[in-house]
PARO-745098 format. One record per residue (C-alpha): y, z negated, x; residue number from 1; residue in one letter. Coordinates in Angstrom, 1 decimal, m for minus. Layout:
<pts>
c2/c3/c1/i/aa
Y/Z/X/NUM/A
...
</pts>
This chain:
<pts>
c2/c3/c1/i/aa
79.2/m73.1/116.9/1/X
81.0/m74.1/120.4/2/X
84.6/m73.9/119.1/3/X
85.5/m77.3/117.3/4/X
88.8/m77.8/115.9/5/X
89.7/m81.3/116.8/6/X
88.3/m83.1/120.0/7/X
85.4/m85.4/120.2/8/X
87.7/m88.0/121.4/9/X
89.4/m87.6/118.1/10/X
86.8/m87.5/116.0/11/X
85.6/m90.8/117.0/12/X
89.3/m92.4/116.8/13/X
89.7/m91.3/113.2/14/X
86.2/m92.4/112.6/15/X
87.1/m96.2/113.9/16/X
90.2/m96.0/112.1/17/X
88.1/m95.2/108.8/18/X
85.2/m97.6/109.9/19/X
87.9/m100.6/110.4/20/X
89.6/m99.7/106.7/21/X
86.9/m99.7/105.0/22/X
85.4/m102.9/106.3/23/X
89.0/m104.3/106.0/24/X
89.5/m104.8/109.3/25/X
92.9/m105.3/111.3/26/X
93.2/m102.3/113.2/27/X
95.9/m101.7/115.4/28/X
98.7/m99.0/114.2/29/X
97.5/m95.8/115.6/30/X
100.2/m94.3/117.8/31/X
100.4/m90.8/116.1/32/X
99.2/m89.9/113.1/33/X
95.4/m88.5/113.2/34/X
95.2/m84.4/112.0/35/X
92.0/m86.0/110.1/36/X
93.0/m88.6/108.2/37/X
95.9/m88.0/105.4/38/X
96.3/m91.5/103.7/39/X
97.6/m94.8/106.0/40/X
97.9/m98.0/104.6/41/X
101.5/m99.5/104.4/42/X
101.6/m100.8/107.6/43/X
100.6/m98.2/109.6/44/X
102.3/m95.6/107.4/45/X
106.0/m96.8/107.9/46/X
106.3/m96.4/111.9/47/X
105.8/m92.3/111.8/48/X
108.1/m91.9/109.3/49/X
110.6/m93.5/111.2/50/X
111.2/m96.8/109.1/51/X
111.8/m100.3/110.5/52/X
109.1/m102.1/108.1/53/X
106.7/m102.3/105.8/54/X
109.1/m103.1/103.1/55/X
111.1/m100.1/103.2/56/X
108.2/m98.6/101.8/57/X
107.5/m100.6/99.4/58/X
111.0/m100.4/98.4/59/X
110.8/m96.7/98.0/60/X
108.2/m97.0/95.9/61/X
110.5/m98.9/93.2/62/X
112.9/m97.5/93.5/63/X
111.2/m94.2/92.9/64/X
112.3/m92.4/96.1/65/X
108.1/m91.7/96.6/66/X
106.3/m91.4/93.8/67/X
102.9/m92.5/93.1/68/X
100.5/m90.2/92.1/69/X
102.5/m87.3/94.5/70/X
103.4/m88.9/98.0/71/X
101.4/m92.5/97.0/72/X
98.5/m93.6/95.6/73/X
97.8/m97.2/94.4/74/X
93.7/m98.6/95.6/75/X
94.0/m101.6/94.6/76/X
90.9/m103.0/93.2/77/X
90.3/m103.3/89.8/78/X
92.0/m106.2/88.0/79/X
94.4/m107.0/91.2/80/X
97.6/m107.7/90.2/81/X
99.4/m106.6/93.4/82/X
99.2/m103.1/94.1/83/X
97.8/m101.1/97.8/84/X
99.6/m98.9/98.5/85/X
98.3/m95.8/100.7/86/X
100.8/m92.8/101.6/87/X
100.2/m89.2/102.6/88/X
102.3/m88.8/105.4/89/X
102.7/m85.5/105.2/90/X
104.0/m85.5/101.6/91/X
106.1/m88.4/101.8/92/X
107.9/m86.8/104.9/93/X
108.8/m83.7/102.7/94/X
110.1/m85.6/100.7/95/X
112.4/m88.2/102.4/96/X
113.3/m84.9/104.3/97/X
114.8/m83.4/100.6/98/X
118.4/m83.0/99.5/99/X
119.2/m86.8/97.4/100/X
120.6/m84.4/94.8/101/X
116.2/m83.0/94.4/102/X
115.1/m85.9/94.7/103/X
116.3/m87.1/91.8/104/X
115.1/m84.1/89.8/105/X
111.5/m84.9/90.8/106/X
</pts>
């Protein structure tokens, strides 16, 4: 098997970015999303879906513009008060991308 889907290169960027999550690391905001990896913290999550902050994601999350358990999912540890947010970018771009009107509906 010769043909591989994505590039070496990255493969081992998404593998850092994975490596430096789960050892709770600061890494740096990727510059594009990685074809590999589907869920982004807040931080690095708000900058390809065009928003200024962090905050306007967390604000869309109460208000109920992405949902959790569709476009979010909450890892925060077990008896945390404050919740982590991860988002799929994919989904929650679908869905900032809908008529206001559907939105609503969902």
């Amino acid at each position: 098997m010769s043909d591989r889907i994505i590039s070496e290169s990255e493969l081992k960027q998404a593998v850092r970015e994975v490596l430096a999550e789960m050892l709770g690391l600061d890494a740096p905001a990727p510059a594009s999303v990685s074809p590999l990896r589907q869920w982004y913290d807040t931080d690095p999550a708000y900058t390809p879906l065009g928003l200024n902050d962090p905050e306007q994601l967390r604000e869309a999350v109460r208000s109920g513009l992405l949902r959790v358990g569709h476009e979010v999912r909450d890892r925060r540890k077990p008896k945390a008060k404050l919740p982590r947010y991860q988002f799929h970018i994919e989904k929650c771009q679908q869905r900032l991308s809908e008529r206001p009107e559907r939105r609503r509906a969902g």
